[in-house]
mmCIF file of the N, C-alpha and C atoms, coordinates in Angstrom:
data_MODEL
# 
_entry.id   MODEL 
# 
loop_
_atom_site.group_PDB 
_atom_site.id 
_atom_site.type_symbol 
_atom_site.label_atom_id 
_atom_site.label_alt_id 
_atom_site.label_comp_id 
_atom_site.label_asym_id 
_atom_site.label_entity_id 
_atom_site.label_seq_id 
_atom_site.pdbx_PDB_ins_code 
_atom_site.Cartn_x 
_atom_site.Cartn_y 
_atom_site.Cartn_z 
_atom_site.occupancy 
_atom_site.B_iso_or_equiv 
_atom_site.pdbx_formal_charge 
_atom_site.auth_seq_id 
_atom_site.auth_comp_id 
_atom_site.auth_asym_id 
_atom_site.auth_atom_id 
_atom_site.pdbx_PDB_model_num 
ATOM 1   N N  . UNK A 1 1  ? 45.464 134.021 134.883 1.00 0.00 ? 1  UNK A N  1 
ATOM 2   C CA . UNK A 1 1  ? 44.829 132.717 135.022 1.00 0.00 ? 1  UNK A CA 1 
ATOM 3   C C  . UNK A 1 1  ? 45.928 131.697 135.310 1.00 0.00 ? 1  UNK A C  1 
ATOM 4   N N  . UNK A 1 2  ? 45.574 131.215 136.424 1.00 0.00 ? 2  UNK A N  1 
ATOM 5   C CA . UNK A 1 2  ? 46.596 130.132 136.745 1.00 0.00 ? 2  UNK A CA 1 
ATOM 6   C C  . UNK A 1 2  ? 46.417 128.469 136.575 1.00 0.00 ? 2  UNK A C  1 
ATOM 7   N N  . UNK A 1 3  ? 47.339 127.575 136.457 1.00 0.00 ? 3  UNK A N  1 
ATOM 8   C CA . UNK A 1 3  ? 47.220 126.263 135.565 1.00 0.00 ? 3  UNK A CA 1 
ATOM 9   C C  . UNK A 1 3  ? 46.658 125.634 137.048 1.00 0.00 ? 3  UNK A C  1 
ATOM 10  N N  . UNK A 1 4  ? 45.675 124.745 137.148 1.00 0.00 ? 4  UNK A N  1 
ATOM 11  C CA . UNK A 1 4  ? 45.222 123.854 138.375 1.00 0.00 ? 4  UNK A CA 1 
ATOM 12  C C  . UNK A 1 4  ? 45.938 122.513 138.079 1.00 0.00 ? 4  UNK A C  1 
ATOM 13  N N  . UNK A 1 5  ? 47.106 122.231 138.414 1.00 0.00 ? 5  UNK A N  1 
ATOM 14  C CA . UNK A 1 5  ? 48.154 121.127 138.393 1.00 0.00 ? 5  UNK A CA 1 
ATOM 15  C C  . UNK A 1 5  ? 47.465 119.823 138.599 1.00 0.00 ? 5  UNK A C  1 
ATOM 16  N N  . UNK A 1 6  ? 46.821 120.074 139.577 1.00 0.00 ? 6  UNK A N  1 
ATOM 17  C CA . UNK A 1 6  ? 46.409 118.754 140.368 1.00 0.00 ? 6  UNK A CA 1 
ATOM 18  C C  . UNK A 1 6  ? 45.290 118.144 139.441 1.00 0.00 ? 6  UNK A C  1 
ATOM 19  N N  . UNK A 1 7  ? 44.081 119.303 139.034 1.00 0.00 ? 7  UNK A N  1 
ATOM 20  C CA . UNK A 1 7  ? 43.053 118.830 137.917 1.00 0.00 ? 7  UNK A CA 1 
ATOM 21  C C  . UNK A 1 7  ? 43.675 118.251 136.868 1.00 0.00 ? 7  UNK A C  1 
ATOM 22  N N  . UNK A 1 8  ? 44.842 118.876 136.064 1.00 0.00 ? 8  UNK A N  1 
ATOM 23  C CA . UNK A 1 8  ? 45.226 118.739 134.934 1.00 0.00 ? 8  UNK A CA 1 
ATOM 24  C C  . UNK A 1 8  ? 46.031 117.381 135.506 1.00 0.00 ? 8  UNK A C  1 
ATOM 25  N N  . UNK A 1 9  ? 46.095 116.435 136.580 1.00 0.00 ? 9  UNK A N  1 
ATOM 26  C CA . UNK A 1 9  ? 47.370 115.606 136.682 1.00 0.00 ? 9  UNK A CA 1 
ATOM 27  C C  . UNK A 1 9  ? 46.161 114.644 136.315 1.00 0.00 ? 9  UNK A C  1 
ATOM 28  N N  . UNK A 1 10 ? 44.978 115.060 137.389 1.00 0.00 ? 10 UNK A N  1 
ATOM 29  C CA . UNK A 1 10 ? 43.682 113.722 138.044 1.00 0.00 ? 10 UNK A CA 1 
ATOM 30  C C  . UNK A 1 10 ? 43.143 113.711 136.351 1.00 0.00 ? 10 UNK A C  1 
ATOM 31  N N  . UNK A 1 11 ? 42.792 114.489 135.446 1.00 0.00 ? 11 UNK A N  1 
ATOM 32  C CA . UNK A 1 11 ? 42.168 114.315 134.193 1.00 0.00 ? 11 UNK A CA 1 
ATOM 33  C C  . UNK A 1 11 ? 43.373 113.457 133.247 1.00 0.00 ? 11 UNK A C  1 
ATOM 34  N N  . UNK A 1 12 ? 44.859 113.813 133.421 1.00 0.00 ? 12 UNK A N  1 
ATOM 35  C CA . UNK A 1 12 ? 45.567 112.813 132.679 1.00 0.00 ? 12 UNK A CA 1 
ATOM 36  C C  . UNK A 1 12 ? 45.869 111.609 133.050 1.00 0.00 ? 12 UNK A C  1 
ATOM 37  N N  . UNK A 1 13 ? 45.797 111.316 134.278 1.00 0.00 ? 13 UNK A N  1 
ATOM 38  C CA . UNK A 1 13 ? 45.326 109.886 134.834 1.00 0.00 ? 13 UNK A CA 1 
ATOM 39  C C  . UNK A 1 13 ? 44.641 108.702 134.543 1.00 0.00 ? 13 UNK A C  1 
ATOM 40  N N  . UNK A 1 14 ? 43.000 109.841 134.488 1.00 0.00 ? 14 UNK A N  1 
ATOM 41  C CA . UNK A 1 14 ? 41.815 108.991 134.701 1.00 0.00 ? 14 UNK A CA 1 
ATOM 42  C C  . UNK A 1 14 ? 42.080 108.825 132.575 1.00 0.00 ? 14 UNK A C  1 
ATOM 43  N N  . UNK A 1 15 ? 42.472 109.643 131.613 1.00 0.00 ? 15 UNK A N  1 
ATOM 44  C CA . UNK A 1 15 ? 42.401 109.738 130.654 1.00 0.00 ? 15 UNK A CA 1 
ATOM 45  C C  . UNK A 1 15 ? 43.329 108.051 130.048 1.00 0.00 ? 15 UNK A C  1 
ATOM 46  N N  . UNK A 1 16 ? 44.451 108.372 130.697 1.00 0.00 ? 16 UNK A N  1 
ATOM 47  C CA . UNK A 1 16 ? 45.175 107.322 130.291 1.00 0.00 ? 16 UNK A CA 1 
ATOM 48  C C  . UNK A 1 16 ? 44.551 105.231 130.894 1.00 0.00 ? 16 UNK A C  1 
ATOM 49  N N  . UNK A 1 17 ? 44.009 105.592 131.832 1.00 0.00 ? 17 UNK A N  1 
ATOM 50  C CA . UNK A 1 17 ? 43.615 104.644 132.899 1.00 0.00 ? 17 UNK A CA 1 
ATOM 51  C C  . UNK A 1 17 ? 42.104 104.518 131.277 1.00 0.00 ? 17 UNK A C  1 
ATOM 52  N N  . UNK A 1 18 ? 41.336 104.936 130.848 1.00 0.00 ? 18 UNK A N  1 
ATOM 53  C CA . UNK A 1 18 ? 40.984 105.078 129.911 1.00 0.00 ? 18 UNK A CA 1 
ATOM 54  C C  . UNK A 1 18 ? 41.124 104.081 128.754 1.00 0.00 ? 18 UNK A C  1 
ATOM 55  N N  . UNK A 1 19 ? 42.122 104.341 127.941 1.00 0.00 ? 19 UNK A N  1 
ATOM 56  C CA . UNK A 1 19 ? 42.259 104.084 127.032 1.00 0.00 ? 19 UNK A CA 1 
ATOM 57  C C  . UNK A 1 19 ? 43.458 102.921 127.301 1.00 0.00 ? 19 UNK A C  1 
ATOM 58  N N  . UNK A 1 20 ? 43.813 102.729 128.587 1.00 0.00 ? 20 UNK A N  1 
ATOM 59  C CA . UNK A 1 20 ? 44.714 100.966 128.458 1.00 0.00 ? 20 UNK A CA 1 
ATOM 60  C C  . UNK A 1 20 ? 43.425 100.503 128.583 1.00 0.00 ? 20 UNK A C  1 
ATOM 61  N N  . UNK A 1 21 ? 42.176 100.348 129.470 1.00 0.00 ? 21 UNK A N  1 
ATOM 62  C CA . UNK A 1 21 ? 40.944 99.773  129.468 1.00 0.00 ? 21 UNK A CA 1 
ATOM 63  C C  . UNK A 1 21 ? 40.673 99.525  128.234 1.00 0.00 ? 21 UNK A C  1 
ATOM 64  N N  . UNK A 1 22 ? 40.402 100.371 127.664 1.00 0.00 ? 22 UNK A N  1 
ATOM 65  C CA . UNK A 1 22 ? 39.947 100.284 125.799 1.00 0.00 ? 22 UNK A CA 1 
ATOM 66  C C  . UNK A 1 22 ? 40.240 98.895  124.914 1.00 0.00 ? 22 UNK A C  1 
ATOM 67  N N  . UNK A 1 23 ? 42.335 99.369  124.988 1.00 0.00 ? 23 UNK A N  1 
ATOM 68  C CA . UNK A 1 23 ? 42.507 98.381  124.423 1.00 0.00 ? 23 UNK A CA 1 
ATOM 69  C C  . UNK A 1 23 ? 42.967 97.170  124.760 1.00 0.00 ? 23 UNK A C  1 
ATOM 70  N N  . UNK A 1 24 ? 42.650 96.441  126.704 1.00 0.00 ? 24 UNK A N  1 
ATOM 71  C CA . UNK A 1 24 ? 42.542 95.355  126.900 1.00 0.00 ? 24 UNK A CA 1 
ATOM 72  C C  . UNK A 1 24 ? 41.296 94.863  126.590 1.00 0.00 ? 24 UNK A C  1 
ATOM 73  N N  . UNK A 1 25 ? 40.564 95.889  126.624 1.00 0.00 ? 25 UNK A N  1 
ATOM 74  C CA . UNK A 1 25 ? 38.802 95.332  125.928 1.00 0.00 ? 25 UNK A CA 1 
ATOM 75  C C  . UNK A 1 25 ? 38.848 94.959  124.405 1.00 0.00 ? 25 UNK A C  1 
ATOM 76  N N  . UNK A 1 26 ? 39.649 95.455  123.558 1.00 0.00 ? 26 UNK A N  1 
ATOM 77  C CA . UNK A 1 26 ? 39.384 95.049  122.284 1.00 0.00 ? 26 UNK A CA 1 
ATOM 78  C C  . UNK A 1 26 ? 40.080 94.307  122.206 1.00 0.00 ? 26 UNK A C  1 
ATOM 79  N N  . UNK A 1 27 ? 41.457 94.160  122.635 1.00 0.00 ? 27 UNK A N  1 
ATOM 80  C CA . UNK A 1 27 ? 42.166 92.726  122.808 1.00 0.00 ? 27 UNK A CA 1 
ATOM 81  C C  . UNK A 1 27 ? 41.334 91.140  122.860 1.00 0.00 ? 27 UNK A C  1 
ATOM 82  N N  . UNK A 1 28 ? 40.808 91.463  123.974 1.00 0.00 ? 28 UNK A N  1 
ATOM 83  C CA . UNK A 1 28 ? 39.904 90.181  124.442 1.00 0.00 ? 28 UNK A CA 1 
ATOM 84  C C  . UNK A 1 28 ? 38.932 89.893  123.527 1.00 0.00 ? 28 UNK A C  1 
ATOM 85  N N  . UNK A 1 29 ? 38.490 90.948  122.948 1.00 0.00 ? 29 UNK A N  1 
ATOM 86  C CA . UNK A 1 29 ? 37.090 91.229  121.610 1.00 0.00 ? 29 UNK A CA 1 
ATOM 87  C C  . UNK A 1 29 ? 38.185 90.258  120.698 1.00 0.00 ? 29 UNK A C  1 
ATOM 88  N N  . UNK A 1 30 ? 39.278 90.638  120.457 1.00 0.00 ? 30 UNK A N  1 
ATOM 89  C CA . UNK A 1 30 ? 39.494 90.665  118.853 1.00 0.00 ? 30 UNK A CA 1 
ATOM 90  C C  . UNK A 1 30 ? 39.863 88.888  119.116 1.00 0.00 ? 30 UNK A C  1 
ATOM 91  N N  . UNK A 1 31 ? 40.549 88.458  120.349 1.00 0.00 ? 31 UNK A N  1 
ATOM 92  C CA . UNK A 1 31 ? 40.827 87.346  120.386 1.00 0.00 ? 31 UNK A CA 1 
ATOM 93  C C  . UNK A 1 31 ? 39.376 86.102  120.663 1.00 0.00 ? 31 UNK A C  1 
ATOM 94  N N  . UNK A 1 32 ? 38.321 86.675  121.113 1.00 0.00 ? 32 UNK A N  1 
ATOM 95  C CA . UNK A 1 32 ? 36.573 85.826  120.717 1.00 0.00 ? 32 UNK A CA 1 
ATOM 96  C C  . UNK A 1 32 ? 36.866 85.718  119.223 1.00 0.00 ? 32 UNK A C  1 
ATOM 97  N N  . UNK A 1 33 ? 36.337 86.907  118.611 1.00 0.00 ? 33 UNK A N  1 
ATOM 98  C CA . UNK A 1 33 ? 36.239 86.675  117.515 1.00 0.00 ? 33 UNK A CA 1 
ATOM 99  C C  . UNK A 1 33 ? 37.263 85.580  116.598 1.00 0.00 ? 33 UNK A C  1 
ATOM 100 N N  . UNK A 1 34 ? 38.681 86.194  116.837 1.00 0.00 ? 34 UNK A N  1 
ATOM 101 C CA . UNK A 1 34 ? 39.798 85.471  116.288 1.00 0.00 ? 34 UNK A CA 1 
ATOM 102 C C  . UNK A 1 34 ? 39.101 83.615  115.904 1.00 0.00 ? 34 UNK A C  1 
ATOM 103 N N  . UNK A 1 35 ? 38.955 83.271  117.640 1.00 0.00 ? 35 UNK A N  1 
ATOM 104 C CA . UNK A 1 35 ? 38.861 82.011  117.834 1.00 0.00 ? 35 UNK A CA 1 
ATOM 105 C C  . UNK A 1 35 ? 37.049 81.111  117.112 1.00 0.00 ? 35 UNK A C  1 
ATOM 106 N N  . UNK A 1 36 ? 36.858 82.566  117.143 1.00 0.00 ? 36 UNK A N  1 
ATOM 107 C CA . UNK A 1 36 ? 35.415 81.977  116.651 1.00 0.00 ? 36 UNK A CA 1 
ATOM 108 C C  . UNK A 1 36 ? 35.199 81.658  115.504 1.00 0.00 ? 36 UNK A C  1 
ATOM 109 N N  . UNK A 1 37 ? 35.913 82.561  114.555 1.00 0.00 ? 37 UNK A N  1 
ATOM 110 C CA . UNK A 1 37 ? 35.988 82.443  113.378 1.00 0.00 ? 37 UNK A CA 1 
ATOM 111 C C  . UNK A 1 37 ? 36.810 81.010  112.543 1.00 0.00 ? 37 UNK A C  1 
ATOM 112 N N  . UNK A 1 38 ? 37.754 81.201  113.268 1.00 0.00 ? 38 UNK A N  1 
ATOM 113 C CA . UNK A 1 38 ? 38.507 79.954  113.254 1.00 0.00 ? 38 UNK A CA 1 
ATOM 114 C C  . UNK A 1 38 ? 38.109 78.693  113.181 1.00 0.00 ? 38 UNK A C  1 
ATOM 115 N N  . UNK A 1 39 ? 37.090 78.293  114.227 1.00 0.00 ? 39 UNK A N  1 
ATOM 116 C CA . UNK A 1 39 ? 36.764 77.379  114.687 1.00 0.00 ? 39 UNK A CA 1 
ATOM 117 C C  . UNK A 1 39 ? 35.188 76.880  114.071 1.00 0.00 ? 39 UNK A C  1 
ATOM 118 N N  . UNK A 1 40 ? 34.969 77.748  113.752 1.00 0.00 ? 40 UNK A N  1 
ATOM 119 C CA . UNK A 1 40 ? 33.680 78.045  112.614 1.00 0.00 ? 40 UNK A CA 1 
ATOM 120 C C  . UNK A 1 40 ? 33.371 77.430  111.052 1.00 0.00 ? 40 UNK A C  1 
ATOM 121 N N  . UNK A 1 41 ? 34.251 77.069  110.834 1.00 0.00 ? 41 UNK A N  1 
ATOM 122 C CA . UNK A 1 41 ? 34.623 77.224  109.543 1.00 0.00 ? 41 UNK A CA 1 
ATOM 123 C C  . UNK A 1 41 ? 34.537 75.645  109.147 1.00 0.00 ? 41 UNK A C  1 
ATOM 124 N N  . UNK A 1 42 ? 33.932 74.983  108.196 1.00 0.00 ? 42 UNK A N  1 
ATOM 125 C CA . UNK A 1 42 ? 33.009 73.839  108.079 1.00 0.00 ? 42 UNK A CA 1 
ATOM 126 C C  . UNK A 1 42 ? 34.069 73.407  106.867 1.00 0.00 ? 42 UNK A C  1 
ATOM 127 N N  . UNK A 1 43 ? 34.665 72.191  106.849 1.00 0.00 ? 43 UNK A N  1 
ATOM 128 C CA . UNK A 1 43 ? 35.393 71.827  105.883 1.00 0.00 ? 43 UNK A CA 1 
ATOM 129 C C  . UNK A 1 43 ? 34.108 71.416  104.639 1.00 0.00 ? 43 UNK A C  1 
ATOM 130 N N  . UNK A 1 44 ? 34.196 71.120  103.091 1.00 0.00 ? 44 UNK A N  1 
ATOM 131 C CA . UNK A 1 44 ? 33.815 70.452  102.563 1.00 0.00 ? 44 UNK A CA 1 
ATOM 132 C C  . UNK A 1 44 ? 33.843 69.158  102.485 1.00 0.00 ? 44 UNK A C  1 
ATOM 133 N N  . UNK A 1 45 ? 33.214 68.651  101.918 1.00 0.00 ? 45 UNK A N  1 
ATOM 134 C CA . UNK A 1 45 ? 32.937 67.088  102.204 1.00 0.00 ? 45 UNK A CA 1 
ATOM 135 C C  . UNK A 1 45 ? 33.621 66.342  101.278 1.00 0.00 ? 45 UNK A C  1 
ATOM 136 N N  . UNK A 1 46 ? 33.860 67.098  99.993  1.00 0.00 ? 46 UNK A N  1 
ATOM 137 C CA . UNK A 1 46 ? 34.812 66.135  99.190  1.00 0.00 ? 46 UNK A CA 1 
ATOM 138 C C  . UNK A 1 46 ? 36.195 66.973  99.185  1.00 0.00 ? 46 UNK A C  1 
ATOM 139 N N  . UNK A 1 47 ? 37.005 67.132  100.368 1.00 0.00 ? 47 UNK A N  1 
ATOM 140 C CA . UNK A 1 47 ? 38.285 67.345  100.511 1.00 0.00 ? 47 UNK A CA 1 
ATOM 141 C C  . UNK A 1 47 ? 39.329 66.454  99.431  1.00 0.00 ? 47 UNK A C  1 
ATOM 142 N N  . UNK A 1 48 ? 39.628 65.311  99.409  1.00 0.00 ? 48 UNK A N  1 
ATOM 143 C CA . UNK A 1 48 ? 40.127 64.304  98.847  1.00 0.00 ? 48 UNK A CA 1 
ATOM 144 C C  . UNK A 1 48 ? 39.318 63.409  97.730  1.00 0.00 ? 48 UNK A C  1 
ATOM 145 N N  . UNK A 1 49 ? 40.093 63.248  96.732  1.00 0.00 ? 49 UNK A N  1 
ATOM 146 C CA . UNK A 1 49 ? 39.316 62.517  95.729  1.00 0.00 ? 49 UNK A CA 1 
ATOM 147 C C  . UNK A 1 49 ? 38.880 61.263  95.971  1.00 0.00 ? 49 UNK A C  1 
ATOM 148 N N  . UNK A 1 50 ? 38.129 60.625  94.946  1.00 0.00 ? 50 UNK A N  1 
ATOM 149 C CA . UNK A 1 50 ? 37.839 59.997  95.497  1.00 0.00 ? 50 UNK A CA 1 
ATOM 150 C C  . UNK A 1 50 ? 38.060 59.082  94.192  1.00 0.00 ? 50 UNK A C  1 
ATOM 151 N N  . UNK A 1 51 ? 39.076 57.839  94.340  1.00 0.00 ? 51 UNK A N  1 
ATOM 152 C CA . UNK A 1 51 ? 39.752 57.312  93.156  1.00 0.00 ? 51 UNK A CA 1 
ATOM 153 C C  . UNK A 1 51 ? 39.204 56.092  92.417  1.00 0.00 ? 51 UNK A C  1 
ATOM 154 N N  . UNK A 1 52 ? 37.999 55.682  93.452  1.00 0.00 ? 52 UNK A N  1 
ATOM 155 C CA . UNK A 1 52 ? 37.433 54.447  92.814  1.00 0.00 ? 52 UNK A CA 1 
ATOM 156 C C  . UNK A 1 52 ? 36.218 54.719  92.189  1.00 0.00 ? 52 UNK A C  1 
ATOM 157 N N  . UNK A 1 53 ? 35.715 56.204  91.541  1.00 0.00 ? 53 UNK A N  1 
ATOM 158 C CA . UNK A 1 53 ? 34.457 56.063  91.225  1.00 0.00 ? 53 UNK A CA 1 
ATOM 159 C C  . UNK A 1 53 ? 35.178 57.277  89.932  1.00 0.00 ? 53 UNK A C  1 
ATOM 160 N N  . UNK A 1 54 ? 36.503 57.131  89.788  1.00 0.00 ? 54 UNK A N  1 
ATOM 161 C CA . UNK A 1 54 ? 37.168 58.181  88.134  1.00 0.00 ? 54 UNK A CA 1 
ATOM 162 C C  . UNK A 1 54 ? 36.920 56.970  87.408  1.00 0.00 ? 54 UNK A C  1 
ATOM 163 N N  . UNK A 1 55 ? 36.311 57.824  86.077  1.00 0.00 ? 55 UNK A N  1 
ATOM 164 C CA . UNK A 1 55 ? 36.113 57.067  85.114  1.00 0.00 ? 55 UNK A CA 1 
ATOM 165 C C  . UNK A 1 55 ? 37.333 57.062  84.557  1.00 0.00 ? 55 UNK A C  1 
ATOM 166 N N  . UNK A 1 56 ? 37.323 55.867  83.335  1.00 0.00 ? 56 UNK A N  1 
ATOM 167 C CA . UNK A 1 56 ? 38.508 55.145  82.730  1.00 0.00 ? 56 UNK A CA 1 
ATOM 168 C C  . UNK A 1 56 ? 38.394 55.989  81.244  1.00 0.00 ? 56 UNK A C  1 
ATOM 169 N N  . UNK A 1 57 ? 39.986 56.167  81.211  1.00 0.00 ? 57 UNK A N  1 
ATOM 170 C CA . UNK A 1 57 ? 39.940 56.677  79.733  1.00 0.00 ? 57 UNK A CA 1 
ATOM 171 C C  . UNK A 1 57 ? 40.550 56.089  78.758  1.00 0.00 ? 57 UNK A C  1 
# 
């Protein structure tokens, strides 16, 4: 049985051509999300005190 070079070159090709696709796709995924999340995110309303309504001790 002899090795078919050329199959075994065209399958490690298309394999690798593959999986850089993959992870420019999850790249781009992870950087939506990244930004979404980020940007999402709702401050509270009493960040800073608020000094004229502390009671006196």
């Amino acid at each position: 049985m002899e090795i078919n070079w050329i199959v075994l070159g065209v399958m490690a090709i298309v394999l690798i051509a593959l999986i850089v696709f993959m992870i420019k796709k999850n790249q781009k995924e992870k950087k939506k999300l990244t930004d979404l999340l980020n940007n999402d995110f709702k401050k509270s309303d009493e960040d800073e005190p608020d000094f004229d309504n502390v009671s006196e001790r």
